[in-house]
Chimera marker file (.cmm) of the C-alpha trace (Angstrom):
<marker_set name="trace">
<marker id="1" x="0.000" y="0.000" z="0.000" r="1" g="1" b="0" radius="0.5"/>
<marker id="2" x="1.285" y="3.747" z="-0.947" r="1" g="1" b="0" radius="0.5"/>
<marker id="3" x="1.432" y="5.902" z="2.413" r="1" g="1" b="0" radius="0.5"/>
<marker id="4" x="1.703" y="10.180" z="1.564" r="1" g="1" b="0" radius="0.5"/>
<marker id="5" x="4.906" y="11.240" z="1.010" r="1" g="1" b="0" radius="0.5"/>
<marker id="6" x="8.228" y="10.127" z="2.603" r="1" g="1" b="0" radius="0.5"/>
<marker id="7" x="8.475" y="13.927" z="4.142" r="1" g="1" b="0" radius="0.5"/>
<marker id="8" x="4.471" y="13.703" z="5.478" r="1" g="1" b="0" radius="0.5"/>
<marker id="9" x="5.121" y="10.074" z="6.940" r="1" g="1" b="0" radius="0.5"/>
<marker id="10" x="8.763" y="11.116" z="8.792" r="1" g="1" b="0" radius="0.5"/>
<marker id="11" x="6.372" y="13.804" z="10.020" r="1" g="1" b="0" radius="0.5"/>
<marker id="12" x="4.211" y="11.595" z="12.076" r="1" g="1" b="0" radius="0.5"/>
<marker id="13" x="4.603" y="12.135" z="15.726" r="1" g="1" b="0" radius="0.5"/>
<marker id="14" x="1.511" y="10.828" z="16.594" r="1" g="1" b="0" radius="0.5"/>
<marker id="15" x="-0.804" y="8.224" z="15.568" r="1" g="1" b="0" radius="0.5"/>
<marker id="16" x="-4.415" y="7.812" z="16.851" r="1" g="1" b="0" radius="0.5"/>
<marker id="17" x="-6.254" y="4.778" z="16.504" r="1" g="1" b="0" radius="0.5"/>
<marker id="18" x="-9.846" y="4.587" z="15.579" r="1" g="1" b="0" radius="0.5"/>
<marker id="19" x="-12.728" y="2.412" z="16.251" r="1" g="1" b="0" radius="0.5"/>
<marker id="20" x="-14.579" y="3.409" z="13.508" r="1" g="1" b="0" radius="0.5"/>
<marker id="21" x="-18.639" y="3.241" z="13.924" r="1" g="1" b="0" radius="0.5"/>
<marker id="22" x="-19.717" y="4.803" z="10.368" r="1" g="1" b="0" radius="0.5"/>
<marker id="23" x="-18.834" y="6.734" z="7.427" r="1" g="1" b="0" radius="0.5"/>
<marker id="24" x="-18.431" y="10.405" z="7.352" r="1" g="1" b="0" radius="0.5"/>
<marker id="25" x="-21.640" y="12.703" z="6.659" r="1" g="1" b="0" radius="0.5"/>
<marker id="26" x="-19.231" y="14.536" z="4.624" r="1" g="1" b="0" radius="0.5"/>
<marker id="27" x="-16.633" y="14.331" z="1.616" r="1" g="1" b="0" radius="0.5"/>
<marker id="28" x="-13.414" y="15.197" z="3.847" r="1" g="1" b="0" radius="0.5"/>
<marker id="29" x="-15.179" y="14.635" z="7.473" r="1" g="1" b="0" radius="0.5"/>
<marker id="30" x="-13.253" y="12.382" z="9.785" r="1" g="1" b="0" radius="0.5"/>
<marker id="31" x="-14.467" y="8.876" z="10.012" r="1" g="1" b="0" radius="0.5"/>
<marker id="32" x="-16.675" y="8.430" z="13.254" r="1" g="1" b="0" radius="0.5"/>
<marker id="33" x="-15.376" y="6.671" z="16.131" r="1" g="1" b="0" radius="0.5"/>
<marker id="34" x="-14.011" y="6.390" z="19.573" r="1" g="1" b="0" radius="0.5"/>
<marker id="35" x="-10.215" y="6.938" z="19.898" r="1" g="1" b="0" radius="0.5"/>
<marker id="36" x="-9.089" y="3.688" z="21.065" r="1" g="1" b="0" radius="0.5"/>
<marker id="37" x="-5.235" y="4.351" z="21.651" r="1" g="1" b="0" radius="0.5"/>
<marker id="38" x="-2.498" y="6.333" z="20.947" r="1" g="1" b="0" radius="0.5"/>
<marker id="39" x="0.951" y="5.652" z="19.136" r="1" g="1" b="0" radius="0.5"/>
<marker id="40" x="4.418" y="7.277" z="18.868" r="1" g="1" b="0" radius="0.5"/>
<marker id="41" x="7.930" y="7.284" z="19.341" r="1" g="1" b="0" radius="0.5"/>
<marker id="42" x="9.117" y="3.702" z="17.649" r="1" g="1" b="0" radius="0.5"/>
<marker id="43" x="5.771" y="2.042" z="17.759" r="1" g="1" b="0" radius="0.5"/>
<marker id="44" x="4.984" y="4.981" z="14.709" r="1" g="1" b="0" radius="0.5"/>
<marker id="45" x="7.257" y="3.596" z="12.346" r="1" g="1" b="0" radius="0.5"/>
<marker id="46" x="6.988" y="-0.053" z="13.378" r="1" g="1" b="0" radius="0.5"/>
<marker id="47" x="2.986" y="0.461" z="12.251" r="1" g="1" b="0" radius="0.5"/>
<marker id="48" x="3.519" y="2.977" z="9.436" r="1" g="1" b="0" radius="0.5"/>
<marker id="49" x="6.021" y="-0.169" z="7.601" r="1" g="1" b="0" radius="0.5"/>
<marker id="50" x="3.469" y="-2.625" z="8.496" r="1" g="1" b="0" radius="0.5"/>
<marker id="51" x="0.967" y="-0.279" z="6.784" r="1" g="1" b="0" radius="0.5"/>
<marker id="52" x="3.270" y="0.089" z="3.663" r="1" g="1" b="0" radius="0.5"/>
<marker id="53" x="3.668" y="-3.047" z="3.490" r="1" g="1" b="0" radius="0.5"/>
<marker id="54" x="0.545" y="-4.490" z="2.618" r="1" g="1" b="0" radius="0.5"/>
<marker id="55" x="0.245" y="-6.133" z="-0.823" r="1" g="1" b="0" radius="0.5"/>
<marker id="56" x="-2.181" y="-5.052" z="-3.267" r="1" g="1" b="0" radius="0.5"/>
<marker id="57" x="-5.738" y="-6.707" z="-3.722" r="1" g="1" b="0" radius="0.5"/>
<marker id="58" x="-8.511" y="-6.896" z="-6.549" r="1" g="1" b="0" radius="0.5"/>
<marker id="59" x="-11.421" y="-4.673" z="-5.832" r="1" g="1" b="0" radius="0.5"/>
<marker id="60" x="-13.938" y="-6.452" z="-3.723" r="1" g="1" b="0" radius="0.5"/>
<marker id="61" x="-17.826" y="-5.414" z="-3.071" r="1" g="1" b="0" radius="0.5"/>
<marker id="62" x="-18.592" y="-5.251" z="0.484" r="1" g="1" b="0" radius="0.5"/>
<marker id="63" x="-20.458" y="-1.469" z="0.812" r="1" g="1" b="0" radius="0.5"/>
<marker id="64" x="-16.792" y="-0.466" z="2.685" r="1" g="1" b="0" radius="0.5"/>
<marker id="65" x="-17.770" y="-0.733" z="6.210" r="1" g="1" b="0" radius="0.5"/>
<marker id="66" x="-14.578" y="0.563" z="7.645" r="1" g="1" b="0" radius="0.5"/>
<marker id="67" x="-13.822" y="-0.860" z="11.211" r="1" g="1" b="0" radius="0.5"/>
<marker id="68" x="-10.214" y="0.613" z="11.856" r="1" g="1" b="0" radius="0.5"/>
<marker id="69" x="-8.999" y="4.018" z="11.096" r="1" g="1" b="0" radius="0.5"/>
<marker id="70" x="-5.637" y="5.881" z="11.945" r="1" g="1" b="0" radius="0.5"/>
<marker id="71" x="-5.210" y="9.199" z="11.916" r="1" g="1" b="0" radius="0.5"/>
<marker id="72" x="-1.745" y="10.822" z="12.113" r="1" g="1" b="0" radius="0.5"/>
<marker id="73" x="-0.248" y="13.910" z="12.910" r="1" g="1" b="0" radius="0.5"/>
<marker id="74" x="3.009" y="16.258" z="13.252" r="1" g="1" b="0" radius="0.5"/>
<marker id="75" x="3.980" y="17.546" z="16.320" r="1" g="1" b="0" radius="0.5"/>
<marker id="76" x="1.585" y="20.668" z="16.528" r="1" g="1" b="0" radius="0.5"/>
<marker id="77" x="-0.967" y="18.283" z="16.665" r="1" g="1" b="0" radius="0.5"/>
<marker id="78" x="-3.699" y="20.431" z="15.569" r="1" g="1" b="0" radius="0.5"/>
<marker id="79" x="-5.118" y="19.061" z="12.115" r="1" g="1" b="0" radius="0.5"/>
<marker id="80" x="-4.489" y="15.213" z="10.930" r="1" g="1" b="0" radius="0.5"/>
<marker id="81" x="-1.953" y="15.032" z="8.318" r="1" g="1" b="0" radius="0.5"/>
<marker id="82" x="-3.922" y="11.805" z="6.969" r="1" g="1" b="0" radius="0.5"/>
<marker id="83" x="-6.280" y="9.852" z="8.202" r="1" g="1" b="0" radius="0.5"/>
<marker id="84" x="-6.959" y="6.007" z="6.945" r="1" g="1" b="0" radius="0.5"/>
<marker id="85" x="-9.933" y="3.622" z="7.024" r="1" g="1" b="0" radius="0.5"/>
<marker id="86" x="-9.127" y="0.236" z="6.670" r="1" g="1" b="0" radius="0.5"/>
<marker id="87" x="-12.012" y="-2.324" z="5.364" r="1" g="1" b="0" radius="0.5"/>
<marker id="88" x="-11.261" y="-5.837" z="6.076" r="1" g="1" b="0" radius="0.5"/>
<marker id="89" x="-14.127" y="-7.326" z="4.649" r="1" g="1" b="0" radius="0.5"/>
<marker id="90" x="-13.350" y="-5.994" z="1.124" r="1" g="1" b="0" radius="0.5"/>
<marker id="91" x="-9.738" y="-5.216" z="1.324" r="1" g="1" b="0" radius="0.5"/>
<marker id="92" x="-9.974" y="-1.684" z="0.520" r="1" g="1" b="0" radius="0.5"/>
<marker id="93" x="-8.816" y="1.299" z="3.054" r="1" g="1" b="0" radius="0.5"/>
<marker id="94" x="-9.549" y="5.161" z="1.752" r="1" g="1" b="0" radius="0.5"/>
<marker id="95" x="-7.129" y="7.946" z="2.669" r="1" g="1" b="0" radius="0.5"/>
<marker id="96" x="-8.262" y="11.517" z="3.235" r="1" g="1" b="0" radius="0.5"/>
<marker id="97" x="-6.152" y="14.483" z="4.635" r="1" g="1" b="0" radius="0.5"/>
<marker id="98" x="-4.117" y="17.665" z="3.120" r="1" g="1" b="0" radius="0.5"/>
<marker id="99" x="-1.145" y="15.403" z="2.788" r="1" g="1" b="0" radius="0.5"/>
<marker id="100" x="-3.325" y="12.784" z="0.235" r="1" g="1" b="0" radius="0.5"/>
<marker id="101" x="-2.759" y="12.801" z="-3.601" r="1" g="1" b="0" radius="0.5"/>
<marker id="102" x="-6.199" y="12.113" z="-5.148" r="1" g="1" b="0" radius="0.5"/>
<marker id="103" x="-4.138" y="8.935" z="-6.364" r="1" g="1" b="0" radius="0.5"/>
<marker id="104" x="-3.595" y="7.396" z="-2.891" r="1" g="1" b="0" radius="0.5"/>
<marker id="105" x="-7.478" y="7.970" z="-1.657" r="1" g="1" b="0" radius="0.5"/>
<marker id="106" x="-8.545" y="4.965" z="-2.261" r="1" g="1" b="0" radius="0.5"/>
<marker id="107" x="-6.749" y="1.589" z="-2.575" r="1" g="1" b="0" radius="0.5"/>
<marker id="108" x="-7.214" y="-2.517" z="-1.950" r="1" g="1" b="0" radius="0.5"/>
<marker id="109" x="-4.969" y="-4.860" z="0.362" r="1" g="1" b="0" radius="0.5"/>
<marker id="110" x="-4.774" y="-8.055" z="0.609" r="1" g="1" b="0" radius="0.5"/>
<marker id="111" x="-6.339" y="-8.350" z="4.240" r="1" g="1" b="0" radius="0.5"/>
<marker id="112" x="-5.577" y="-12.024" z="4.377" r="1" g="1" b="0" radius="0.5"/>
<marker id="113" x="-1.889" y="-11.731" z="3.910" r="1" g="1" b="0" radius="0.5"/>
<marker id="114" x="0.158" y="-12.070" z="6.992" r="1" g="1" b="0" radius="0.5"/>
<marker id="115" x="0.826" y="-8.527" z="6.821" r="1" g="1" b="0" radius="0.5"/>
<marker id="116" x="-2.843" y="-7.666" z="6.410" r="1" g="1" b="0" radius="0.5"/>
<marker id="117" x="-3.709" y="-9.978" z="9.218" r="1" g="1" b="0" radius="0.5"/>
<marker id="118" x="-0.792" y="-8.599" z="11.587" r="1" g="1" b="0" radius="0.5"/>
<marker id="119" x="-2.500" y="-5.326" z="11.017" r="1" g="1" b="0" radius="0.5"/>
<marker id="120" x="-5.359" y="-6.801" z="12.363" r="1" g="1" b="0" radius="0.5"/>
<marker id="121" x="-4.439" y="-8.224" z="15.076" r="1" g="1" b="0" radius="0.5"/>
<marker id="122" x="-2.651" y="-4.954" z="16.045" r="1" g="1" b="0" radius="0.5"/>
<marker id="123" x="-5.756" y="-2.929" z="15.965" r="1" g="1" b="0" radius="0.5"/>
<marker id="124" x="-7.872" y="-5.836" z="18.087" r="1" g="1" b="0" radius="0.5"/>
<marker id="125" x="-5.136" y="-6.003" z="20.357" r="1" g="1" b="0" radius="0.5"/>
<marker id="126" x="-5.289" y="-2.296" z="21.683" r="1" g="1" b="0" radius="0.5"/>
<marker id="127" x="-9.269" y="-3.027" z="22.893" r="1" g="1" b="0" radius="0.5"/>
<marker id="128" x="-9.257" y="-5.226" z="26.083" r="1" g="1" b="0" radius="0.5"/>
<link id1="1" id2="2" r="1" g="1" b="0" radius="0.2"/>
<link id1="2" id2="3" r="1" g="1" b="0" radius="0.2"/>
<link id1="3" id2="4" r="1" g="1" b="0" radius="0.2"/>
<link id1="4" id2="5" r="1" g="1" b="0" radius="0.2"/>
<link id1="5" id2="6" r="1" g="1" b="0" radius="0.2"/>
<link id1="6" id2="7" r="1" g="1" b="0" radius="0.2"/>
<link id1="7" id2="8" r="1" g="1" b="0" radius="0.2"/>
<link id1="8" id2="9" r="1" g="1" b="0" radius="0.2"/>
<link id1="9" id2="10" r="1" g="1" b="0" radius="0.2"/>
<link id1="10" id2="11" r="1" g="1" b="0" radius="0.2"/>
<link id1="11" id2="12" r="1" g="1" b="0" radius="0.2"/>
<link id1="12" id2="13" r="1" g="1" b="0" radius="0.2"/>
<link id1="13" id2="14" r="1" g="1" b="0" radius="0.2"/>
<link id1="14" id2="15" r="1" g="1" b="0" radius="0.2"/>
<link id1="15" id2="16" r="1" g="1" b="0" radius="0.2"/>
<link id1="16" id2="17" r="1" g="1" b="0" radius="0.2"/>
<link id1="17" id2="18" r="1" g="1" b="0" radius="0.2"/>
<link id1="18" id2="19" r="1" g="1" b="0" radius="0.2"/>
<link id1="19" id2="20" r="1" g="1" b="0" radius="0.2"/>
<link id1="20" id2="21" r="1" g="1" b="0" radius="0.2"/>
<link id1="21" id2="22" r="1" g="1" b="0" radius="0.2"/>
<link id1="22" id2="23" r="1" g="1" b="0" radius="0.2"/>
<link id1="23" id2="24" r="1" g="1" b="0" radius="0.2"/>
<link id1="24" id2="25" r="1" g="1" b="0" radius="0.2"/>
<link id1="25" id2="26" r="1" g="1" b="0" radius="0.2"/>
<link id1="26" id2="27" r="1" g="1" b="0" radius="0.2"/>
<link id1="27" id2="28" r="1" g="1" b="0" radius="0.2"/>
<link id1="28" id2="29" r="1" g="1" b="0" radius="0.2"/>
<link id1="29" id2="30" r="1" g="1" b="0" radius="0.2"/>
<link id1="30" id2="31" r="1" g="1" b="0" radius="0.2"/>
<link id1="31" id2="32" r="1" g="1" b="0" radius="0.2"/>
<link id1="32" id2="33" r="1" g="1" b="0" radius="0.2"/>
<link id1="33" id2="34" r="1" g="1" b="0" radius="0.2"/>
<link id1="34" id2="35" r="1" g="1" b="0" radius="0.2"/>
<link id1="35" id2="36" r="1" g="1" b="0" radius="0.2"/>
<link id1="36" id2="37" r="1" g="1" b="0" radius="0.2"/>
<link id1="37" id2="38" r="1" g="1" b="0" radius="0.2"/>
<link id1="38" id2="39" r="1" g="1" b="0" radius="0.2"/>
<link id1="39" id2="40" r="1" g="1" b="0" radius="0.2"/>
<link id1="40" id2="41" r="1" g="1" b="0" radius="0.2"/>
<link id1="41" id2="42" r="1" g="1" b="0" radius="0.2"/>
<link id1="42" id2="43" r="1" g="1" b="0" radius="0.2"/>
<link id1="43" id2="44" r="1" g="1" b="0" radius="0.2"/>
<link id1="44" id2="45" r="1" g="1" b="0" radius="0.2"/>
<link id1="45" id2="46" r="1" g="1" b="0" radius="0.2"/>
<link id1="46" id2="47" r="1" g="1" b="0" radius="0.2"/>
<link id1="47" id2="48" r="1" g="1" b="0" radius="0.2"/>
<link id1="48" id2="49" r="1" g="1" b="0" radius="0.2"/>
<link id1="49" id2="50" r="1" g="1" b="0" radius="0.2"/>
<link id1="50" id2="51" r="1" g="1" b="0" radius="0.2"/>
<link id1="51" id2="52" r="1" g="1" b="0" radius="0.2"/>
<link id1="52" id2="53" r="1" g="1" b="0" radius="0.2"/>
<link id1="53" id2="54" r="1" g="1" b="0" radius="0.2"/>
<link id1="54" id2="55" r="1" g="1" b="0" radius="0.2"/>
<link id1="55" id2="56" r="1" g="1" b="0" radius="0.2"/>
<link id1="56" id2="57" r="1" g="1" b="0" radius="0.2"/>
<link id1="57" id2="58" r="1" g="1" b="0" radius="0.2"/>
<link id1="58" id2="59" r="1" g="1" b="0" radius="0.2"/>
<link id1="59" id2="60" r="1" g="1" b="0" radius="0.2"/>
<link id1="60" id2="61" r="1" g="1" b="0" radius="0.2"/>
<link id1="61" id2="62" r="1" g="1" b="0" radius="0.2"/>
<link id1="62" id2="63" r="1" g="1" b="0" radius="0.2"/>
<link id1="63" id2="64" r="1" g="1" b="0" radius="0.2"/>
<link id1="64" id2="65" r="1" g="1" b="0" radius="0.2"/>
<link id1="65" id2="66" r="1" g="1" b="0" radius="0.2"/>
<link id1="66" id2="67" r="1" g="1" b="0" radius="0.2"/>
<link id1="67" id2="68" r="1" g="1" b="0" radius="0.2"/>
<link id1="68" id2="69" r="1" g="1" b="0" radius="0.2"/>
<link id1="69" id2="70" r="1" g="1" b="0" radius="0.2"/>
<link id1="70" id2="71" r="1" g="1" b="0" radius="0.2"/>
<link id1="71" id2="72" r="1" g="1" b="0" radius="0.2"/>
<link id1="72" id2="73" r="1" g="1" b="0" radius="0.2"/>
<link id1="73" id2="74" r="1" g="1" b="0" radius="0.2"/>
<link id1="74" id2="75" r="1" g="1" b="0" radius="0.2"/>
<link id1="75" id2="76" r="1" g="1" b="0" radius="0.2"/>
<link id1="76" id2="77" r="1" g="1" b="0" radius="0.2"/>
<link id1="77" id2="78" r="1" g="1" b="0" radius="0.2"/>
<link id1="78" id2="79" r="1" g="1" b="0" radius="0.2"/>
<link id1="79" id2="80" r="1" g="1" b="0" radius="0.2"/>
<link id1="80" id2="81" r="1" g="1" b="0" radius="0.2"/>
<link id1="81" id2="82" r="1" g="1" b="0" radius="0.2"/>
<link id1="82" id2="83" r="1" g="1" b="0" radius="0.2"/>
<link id1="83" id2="84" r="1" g="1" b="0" radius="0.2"/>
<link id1="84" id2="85" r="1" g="1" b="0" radius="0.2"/>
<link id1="85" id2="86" r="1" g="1" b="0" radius="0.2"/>
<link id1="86" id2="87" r="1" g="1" b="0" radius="0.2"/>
<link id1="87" id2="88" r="1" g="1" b="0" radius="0.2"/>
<link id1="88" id2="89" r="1" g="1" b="0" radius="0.2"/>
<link id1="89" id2="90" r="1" g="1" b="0" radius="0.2"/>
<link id1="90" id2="91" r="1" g="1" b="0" radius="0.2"/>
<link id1="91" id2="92" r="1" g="1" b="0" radius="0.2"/>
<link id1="92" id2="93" r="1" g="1" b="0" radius="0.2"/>
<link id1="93" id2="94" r="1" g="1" b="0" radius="0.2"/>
<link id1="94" id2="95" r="1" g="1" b="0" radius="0.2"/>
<link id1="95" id2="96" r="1" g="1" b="0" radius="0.2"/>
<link id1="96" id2="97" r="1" g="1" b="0" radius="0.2"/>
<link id1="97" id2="98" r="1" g="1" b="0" radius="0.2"/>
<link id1="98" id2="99" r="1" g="1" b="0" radius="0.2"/>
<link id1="99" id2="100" r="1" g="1" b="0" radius="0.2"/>
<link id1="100" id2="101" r="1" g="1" b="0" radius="0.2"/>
<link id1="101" id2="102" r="1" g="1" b="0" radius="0.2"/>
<link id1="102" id2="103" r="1" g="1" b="0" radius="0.2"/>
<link id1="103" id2="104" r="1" g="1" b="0" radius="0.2"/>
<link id1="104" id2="105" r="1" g="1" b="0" radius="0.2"/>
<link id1="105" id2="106" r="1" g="1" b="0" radius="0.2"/>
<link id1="106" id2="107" r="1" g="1" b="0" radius="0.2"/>
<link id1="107" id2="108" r="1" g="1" b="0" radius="0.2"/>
<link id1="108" id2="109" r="1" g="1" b="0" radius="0.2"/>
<link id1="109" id2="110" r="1" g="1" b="0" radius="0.2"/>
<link id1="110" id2="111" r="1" g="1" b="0" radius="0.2"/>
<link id1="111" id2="112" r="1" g="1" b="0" radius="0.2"/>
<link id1="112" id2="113" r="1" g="1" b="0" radius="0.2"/>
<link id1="113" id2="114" r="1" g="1" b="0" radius="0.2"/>
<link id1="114" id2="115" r="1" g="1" b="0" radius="0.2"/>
<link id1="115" id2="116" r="1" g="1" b="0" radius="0.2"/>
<link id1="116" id2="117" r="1" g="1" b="0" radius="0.2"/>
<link id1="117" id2="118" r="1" g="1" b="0" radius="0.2"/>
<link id1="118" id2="119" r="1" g="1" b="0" radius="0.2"/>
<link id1="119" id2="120" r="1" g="1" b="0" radius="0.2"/>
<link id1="120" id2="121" r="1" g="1" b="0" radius="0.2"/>
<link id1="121" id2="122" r="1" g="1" b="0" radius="0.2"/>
<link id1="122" id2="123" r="1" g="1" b="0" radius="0.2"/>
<link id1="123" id2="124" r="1" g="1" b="0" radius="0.2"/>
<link id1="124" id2="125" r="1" g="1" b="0" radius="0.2"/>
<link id1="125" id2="126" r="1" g="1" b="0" radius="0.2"/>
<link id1="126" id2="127" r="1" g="1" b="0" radius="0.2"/>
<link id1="127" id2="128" r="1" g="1" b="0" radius="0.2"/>
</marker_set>
């Protein structure tokens, strides 16, 4: 999977994580959710690989029902720099924030892969 630009992602000093409960009323409104947990310092780039390294999938029809989001930002912490909604059911995840190329908004993984399911199981593992 493509992440924003090597400049935005060394930029991330923060990473929330999302339990996502529905889609945004609005193009550009941040997915709905509780905030679930909070990483930085190594665990940001130990995620943001993991992230990048998700293979590519086929396009699958599910209605995208997002579960998991991230959102990340610089060290101002004011606005998100991007913000990701990950799909498991139909492998997509949709990207939205300043630091987002129209080209990079909306992409497939392959959420069976051991990366995809890592992912996963990184996300589940930050609910008790």
């Amino acid at each position: 999977m493509q992440l924003p630009a090597p400049a935005v992602v060394a930029a991330t000093a923060l990473i929330e994580v999302v339990r996502i409960s529905g889609l945004p009323g609005r193009r550009g409104d941040p997915y709905p959710g509780a905030v679930v947990a909070h990483w930085a310092g190594d665990e940001i780039g130990d995620v943001l690989a993991l992230i990048a390294s998700l293979p590519g999938s086929a396009q699958h029809r599910c209605g995208f029902s997002p579960g998991w989001g991230v959102r990340a930002y610089d060290d101002v912490l004011d606005l998100p720099l991007y913000e990701a909604a990950f799909c498991f059911s139909c492998d997509e995840v949709r990207m939205q924030g300043p630091a987002v190329p129209p080209a990079l908004a909306k992409q497939f993984f392959d959420a069976d892969t051991e990366q995809g399911q890592a992912l996963l199981t990184r996300f589940r593992g930050v609910v008790r």
